[in-house]
VEXKOL-39696 format. One record per residue (C-alpha): residue number from 0; x, y, z. Coordinates in pm, 1 decimal. Example, Ala and Ser with C-alpha at 12.3 -4.5 7.8 and 13.67 -1.06 7.14 Angstrom:
! VEXKOL-39696
SITE  torba         X         Y         Z
SITE      0    1230.0    -450.0     780.0
SITE      1    1367.0    -106.0     714.0
! end
This chain:
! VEXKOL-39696
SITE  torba         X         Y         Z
SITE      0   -7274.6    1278.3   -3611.3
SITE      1   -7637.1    1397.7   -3411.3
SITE      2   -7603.2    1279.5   -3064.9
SITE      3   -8018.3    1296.5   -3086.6
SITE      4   -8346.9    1165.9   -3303.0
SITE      5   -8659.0    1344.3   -3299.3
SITE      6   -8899.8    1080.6   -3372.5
SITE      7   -9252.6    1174.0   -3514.1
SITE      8   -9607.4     941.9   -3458.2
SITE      9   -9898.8    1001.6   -3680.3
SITE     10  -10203.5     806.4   -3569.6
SITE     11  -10102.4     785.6   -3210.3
SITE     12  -10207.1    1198.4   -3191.1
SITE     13  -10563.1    1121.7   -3247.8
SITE     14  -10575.3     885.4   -2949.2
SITE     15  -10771.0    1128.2   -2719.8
SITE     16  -10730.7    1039.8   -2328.6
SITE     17  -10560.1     687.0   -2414.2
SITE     18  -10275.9     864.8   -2644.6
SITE     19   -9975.5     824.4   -2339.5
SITE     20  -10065.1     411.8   -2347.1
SITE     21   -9952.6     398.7   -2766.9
SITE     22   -9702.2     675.9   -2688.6
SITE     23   -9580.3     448.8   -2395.0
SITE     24   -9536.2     102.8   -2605.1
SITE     25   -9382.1     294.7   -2874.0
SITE     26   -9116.1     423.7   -2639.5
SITE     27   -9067.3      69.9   -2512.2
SITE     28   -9068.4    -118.6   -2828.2
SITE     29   -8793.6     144.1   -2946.8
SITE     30   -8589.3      86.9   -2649.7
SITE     31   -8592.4    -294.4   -2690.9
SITE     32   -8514.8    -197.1   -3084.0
SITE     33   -8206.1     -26.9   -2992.2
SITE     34   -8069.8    -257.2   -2738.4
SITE     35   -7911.5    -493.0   -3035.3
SITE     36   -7729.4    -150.4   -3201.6
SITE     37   -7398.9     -79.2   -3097.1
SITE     38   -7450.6     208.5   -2875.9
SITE     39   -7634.1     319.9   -2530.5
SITE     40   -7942.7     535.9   -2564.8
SITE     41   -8190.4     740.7   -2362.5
SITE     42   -8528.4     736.8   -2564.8
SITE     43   -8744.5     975.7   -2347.2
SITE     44   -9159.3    1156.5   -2445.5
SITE     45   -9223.8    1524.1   -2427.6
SITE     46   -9580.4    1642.7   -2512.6
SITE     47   -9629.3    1573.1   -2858.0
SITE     48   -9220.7    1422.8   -2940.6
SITE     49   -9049.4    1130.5   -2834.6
SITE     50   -8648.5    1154.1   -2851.0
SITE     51   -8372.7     923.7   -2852.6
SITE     52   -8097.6    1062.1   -2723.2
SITE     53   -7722.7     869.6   -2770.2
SITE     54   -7500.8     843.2   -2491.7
SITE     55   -7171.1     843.2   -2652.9
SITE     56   -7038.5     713.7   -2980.6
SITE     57   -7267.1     475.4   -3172.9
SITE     58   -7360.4     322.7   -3524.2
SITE     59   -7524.7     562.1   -3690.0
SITE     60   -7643.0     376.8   -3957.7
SITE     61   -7739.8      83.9   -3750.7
SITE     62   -7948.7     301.4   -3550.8
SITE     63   -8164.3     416.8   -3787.5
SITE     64   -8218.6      78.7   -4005.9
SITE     65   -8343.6     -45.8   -3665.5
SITE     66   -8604.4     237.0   -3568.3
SITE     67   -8737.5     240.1   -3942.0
SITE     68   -8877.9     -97.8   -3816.6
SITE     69   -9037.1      12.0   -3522.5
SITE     70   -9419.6       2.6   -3599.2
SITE     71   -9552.5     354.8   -3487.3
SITE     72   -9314.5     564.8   -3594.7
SITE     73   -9405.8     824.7   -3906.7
SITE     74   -9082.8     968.8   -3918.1
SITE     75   -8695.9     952.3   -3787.3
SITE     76   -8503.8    1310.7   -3753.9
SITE     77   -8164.5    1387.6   -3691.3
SITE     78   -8171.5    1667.2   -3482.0
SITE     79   -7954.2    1919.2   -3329.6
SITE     80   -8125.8    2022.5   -2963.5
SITE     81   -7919.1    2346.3   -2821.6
SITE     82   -8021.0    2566.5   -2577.8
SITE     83   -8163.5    2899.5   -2607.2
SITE     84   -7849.1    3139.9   -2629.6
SITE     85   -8006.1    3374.5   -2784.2
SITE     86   -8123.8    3456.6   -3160.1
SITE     87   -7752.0    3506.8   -3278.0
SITE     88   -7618.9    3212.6   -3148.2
SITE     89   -7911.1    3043.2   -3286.1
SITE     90   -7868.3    3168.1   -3676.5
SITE     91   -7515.6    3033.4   -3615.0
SITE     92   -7560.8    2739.9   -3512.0
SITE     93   -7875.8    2665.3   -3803.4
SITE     94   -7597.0    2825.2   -4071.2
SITE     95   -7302.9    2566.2   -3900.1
SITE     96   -7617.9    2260.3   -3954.3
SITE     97   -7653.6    2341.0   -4353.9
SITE     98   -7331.9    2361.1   -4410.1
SITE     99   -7213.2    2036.4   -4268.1
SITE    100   -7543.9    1869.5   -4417.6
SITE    101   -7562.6    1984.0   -4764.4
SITE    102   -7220.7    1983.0   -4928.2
SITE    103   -7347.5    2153.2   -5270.3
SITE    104   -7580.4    2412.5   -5158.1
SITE    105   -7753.6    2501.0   -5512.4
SITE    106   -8103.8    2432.9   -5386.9
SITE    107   -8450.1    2582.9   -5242.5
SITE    108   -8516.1    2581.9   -4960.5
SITE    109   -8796.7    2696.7   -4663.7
SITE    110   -8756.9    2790.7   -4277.7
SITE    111   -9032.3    2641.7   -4104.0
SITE    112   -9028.6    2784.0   -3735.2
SITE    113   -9260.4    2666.8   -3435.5
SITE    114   -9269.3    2823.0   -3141.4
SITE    115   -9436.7    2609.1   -2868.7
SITE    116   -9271.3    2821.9   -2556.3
SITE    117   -9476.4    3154.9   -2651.6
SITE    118   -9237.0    3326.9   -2461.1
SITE    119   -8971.6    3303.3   -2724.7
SITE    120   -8918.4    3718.4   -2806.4
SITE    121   -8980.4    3643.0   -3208.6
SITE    122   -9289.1    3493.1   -3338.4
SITE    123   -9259.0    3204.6   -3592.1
SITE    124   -9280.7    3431.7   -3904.4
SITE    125   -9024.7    3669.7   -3775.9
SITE    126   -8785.1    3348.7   -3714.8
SITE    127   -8840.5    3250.5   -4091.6
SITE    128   -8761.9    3561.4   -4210.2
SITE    129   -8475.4    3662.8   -4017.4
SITE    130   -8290.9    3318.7   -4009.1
SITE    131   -8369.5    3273.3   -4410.4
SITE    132   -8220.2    3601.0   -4442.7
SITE    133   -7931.1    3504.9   -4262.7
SITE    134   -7852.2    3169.0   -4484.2
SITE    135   -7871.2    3365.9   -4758.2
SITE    136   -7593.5    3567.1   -4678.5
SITE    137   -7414.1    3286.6   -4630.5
SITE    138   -7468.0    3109.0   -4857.0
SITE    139   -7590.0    3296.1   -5179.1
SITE    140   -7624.8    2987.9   -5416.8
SITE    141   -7903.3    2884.6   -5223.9
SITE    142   -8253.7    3020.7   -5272.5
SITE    143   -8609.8    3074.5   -5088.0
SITE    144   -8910.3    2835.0   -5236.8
SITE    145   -9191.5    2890.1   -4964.5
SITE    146   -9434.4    2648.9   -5176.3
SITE    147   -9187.9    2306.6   -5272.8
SITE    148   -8822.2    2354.7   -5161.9
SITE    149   -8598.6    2135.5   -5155.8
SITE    150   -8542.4    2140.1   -4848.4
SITE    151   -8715.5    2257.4   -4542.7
SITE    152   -8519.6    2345.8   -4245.9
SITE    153   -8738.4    2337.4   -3919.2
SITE    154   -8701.1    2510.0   -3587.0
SITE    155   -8908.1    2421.2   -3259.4
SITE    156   -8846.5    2681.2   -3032.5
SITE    157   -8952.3    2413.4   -2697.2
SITE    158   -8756.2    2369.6   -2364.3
SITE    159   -8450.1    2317.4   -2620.4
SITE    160   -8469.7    2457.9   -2962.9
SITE    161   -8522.5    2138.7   -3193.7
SITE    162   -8318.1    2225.5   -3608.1
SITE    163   -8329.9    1974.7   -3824.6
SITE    164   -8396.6    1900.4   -4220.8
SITE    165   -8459.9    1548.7   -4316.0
SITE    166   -8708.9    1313.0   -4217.7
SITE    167   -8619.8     963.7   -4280.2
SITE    168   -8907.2     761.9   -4316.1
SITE    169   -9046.5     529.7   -4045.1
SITE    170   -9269.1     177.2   -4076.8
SITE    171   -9597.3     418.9   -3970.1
SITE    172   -9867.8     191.0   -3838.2
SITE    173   -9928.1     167.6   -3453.7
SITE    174   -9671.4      24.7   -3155.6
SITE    175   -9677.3    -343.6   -3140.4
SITE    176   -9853.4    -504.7   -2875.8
SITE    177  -10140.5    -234.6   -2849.0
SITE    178  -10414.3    -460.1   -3001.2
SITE    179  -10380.4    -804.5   -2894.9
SITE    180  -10234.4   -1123.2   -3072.5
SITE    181  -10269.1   -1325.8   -3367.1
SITE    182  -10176.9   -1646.8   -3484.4
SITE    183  -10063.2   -1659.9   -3857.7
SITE    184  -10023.7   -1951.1   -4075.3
SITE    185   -9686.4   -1946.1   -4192.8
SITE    186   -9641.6   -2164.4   -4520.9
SITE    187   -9292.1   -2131.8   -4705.3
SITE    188   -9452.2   -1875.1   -4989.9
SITE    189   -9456.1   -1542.6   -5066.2
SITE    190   -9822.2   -1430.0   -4891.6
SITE    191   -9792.5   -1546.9   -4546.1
SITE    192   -9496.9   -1345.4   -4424.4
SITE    193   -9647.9   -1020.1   -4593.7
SITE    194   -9993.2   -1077.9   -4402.1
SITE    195   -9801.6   -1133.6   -4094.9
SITE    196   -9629.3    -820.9   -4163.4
SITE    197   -9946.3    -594.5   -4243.7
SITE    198  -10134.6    -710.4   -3939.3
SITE    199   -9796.7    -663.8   -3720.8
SITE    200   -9793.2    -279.6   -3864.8
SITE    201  -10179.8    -232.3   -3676.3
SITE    202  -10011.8    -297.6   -3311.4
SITE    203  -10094.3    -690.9   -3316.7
SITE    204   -9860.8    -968.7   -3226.4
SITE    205   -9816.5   -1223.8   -3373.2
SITE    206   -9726.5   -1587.5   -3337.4
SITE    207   -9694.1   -1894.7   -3602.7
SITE    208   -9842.6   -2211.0   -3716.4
SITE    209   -9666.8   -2439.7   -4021.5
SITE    210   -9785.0   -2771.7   -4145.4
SITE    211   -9499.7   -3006.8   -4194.2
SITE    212   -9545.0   -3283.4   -4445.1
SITE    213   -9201.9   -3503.3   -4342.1
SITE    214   -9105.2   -3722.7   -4580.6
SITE    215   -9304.2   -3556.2   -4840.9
SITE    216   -9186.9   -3242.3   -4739.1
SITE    217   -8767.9   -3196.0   -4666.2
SITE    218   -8599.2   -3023.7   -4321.9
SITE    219   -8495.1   -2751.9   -4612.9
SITE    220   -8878.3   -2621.1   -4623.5
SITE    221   -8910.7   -2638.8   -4233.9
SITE    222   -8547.9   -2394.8   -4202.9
SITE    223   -8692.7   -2230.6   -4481.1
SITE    224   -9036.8   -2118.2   -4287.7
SITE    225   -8794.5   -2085.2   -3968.9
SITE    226   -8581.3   -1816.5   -4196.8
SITE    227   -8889.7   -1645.2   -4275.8
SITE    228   -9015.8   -1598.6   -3950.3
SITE    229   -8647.6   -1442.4   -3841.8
SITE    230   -8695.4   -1221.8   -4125.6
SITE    231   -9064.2   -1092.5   -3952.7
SITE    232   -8950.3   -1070.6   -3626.5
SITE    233   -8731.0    -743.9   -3741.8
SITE    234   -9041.8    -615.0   -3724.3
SITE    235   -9302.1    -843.8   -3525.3
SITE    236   -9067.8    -947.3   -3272.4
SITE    237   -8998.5   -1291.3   -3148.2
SITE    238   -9200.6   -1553.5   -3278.8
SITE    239   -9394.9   -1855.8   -3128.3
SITE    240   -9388.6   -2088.5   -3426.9
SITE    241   -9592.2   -2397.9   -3387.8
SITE    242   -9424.8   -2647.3   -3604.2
SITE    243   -9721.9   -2934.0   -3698.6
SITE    244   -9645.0   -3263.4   -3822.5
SITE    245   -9933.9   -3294.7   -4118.1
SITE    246   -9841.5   -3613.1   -4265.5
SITE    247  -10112.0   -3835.9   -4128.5
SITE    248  -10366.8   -3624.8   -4130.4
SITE    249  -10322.5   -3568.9   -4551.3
SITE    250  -10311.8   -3916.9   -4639.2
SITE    251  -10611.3   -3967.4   -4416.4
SITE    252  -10751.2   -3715.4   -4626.2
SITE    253  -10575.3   -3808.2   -4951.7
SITE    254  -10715.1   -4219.3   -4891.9
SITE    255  -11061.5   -4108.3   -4793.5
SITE    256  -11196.8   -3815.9   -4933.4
SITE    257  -11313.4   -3710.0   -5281.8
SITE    258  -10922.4   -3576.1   -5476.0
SITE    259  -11082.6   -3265.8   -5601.4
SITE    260  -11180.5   -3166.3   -5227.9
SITE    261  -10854.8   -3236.1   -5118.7
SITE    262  -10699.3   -2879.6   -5064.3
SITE    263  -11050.5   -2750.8   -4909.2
SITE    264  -11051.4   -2996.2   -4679.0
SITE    265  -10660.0   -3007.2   -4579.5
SITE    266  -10735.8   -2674.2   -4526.3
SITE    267  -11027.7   -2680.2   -4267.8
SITE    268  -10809.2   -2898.6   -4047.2
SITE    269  -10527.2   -2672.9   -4080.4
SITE    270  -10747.7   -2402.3   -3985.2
SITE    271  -10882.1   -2581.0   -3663.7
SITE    272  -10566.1   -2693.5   -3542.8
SITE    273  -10419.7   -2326.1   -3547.7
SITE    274  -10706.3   -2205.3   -3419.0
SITE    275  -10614.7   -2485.1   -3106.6
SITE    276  -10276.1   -2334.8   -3080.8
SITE    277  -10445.2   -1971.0   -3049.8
SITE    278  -10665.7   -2000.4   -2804.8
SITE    279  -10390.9   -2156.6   -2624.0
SITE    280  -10175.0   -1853.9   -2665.6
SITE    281  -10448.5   -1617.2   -2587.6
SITE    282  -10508.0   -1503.9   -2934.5
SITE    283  -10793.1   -1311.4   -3068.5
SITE    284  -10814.0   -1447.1   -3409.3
SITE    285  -10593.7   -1625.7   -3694.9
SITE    286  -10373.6   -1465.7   -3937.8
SITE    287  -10401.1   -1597.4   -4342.7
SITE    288  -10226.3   -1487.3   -4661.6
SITE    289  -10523.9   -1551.2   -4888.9
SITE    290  -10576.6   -1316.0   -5184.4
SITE    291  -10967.3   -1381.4   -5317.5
SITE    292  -10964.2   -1585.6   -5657.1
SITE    293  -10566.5   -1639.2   -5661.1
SITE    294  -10588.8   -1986.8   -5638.6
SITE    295  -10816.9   -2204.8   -5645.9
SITE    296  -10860.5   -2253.3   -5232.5
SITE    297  -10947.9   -1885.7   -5206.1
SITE    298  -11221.7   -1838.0   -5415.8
SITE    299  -11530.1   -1686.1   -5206.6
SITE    300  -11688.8   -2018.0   -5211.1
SITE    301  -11378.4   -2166.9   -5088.6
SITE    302  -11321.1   -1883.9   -4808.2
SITE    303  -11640.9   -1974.4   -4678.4
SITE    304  -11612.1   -2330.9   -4657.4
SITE    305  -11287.3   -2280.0   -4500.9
SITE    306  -11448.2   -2027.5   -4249.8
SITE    307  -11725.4   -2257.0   -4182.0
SITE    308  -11482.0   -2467.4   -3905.0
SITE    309  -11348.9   -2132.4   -3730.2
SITE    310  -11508.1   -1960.9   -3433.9
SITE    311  -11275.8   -1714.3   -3401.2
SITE    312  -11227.7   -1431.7   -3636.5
SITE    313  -10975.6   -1503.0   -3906.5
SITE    314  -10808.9   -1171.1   -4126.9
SITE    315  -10670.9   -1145.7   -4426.7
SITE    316  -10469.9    -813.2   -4498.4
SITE    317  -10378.2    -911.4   -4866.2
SITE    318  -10766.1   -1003.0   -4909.8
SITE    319  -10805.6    -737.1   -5225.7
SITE    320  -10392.8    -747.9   -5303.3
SITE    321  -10260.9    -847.1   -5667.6
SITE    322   -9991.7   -1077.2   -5688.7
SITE    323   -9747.4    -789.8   -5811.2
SITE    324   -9861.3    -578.5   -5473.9
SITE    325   -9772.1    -833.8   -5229.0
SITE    326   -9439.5    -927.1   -5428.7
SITE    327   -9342.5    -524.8   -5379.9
SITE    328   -9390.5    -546.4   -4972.1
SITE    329   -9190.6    -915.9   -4944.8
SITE    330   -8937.8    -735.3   -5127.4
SITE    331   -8942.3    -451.7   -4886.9
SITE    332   -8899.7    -660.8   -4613.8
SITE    333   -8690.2    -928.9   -4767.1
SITE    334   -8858.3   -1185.9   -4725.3
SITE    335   -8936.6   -1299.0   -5104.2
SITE    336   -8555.8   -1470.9   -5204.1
SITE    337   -8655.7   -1654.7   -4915.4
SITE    338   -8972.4   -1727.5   -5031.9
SITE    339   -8919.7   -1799.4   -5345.5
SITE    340   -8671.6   -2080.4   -5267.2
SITE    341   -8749.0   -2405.5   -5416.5
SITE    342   -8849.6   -2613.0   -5137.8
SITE    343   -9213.0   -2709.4   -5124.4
SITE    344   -9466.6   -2712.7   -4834.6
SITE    345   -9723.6   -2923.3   -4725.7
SITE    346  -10017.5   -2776.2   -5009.1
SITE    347   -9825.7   -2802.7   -5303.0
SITE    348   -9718.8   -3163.4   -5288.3
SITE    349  -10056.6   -3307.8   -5183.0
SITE    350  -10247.4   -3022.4   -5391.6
SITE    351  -10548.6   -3239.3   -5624.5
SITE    352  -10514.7   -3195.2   -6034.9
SITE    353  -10838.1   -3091.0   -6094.7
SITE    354  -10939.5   -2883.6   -5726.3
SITE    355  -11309.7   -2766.5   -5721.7
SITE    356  -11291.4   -2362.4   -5730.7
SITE    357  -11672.2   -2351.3   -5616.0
SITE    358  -11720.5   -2601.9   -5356.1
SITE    359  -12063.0   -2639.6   -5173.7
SITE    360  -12031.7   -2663.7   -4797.3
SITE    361  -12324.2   -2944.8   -4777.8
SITE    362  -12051.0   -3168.9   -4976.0
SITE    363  -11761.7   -3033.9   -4782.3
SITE    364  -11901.5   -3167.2   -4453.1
SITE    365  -12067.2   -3504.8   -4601.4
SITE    366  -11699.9   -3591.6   -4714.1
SITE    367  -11559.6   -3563.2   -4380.5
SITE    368  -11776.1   -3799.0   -4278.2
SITE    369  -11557.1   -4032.5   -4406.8
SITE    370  -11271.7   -3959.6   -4172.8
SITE    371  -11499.8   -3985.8   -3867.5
SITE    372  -11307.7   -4336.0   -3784.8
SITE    373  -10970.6   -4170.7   -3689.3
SITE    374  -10956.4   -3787.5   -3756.4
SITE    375  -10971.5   -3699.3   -3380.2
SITE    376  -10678.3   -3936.2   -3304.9
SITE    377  -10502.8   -3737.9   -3576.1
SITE    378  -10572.3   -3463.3   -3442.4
SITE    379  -10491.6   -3516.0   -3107.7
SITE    380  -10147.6   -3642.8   -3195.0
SITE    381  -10048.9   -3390.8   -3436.9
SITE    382  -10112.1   -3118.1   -3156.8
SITE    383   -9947.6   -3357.1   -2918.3
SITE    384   -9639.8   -3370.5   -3089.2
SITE    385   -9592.3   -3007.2   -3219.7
SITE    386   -9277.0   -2832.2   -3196.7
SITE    387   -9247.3   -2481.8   -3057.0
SITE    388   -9017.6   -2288.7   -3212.4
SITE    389   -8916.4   -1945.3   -2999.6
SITE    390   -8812.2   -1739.9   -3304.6
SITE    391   -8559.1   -1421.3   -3228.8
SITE    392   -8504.0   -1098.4   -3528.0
SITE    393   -8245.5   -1186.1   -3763.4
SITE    394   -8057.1    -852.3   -3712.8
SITE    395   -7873.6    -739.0   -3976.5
! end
């Protein structure tokens, strides 16, 4: 069992004179991480590392699952930190780490020493040498591969010497909360969660908007877009989801307005009411799953009429995505048996036969001149009598 994590940040190193603000929220976010695994730990920054250190017994397992979805980190260590007792002591205790790691010792393997406290009496080549030469004799199955081992043992010679020789990966991206917030529309499908996800993974946070269609659409889909967004706040954190009832404002639509502009037009209301809850959350932009030509509301032509009611900045991470990539991440972060669950949202029961895949904005905005009577009393009332949903992790 390592009492001790050496946790490694990519991106965060090439942050210049604002580096110890990421390298701050990353220690924070990891703390909050940790407070749901059984366990007490210490996560503490030295120049360049961040540890966490565990007081006492602890789930070992449950510690790492929950810092592999910290956004930030590169890498998780186990590491052995002793003190510096000399080079003897040193070889023994690096000889005592292999053995109790690696029950079958047939493989290559590389010393990779660092010496950051120059006043360490062997360089870093003279550590490799001398401790290789030392695992060798004990253990003469195993054998040197300075180009691809196997397995690369590594020794930091800092205020403790650092040995360890697996990396676990981490989520990479940067520490949530270091660029802003986001509002994402959340339907019950595969895309929406992933984008949320992928824009999380860049430091932003994010918050929720689904479009409830009651009786057209059952309480089933609204748990099921509520189990989605536990599923993202693993890794997002807790969730704001804004939970709009849609009905009135689609048969408004549905009585009123050309059938093949239905889903463009659904859409641009959509869009402006979430934009209504994000500027009311202090957002800097909206959040969408939209893939270009994988339906027929995401064509370019559709994207633009849709874009044409937003002032703020809307992003799409799965913009350029196949179907097959964004099915591989929801699988990752298991959210697509959830998604995939057969209860429909809002769009697919009101969606038109025949939707234009090229519509011209000119037309767009003369049909919605046909809901000028009561779309702003729709409006206001739909916004009026949103739910907020305060959505925690569903740890596992």
């Amino acid at each position: 069992m390592y009492s001790s994590f050496l946790i490694k940040y990519a991106e965060i190193a090439i942050k210049g004179k604002n580096r110890y603000l990421f390298e701050d929220a990353l220690v924070s976010n990891i703390k909050h991480k940790l407070k749901h695994v059984d366990g007490k730990f210490t996560v503490r920054k030295e120049t360049g590392r961040v540890y966490v250190d565990a007081n006492g017994e602890y789930d070992y397992d449950e510690a790492v699952d929950a810092l592999q979805k910290v956004f930030g980190i590169a890498g998780i260590c186990p590491v052995i930190l002793t003190e510096d007792e000399g080079f003897d002591k040193l070889c023994e205790t690096v000889i005592k780490h292999v053995d109790a790691t690696y029950k079958d010792k047939n493989f290559t393997f590389k010393v990779n020493a660092r010496r950051a406290r120059k006043n360490y009496p062997l360089n870093s080549m003279e550590i490799n040498a001398k401790v290789g030469e030392k695992l060798l004799e004990a253990f003469p199955e195993m054998k040197v591969d300075v180009h691809k081992p196997e397995v690369l043992i590594n020794i930091e010679v800092r205020k403790k010497i650092n040995i360890y020789s697996v990396e676990i990966p981490g989520a990479k991206g940067m520490p949530l909360g270091t660029a802003g917030r986001g509002m994402l529309l959340l339907s019950g499908g595969i895309d929406s969660p992933v984008a949320g996800y992928m824009v999380s993974k860049r430091g932003v946070e994010i918050d929720a908007t689904y479009f409830h269609a009651p009786p057209y659409t059952s309480e089933r889909a609204k748990q099921k877009v509520v189990d989605l967004a536990k599923k993202m706040a693993r890794y997002t954190g807790p969730i704001n989801l804004h939970v709009v009832n849609f009905t009135d404002i689609q048969l408004y639509i549905y009585e009123k307005c050309p059938h093949e502009q239905l889903t463009i037009i659904m859409r641009r209301y959509m869009m402006k009411i979430a934009e209504h809850f994000a500027r009311q959350n202090d957002c800097l932009g909206l959040i969408t799953g939209e893939s270009i030509g994988q339906v027929a509301s995401q064509t370019m032509q559709s994207l633009y009429a849709t874009n044409a009611v937003c002032t703020m900045p809307v992003y799409r991470p799965l913009i350029a995505f196949d179907k097959q990539d964004i099915i591989k991440v929801a699988e990752k972060i298991d959210t697509y048996e959830t998604s995939i669950l057969p209860y429909e949202d809002c769009c697919t029961i009101f969606v038109a036969k025949h939707p234009v895949t090229k519509p011209d904005l000119k037309f767009i905005e003369k049909s919605e001149i046909n809901l000028q009577e009561k779309i702003d009393d729709l409006l206001k009332t739909a916004v009026d009598t949103t739910e907020v949903i305060r959505v925690e992790a569903e740890e596992i």
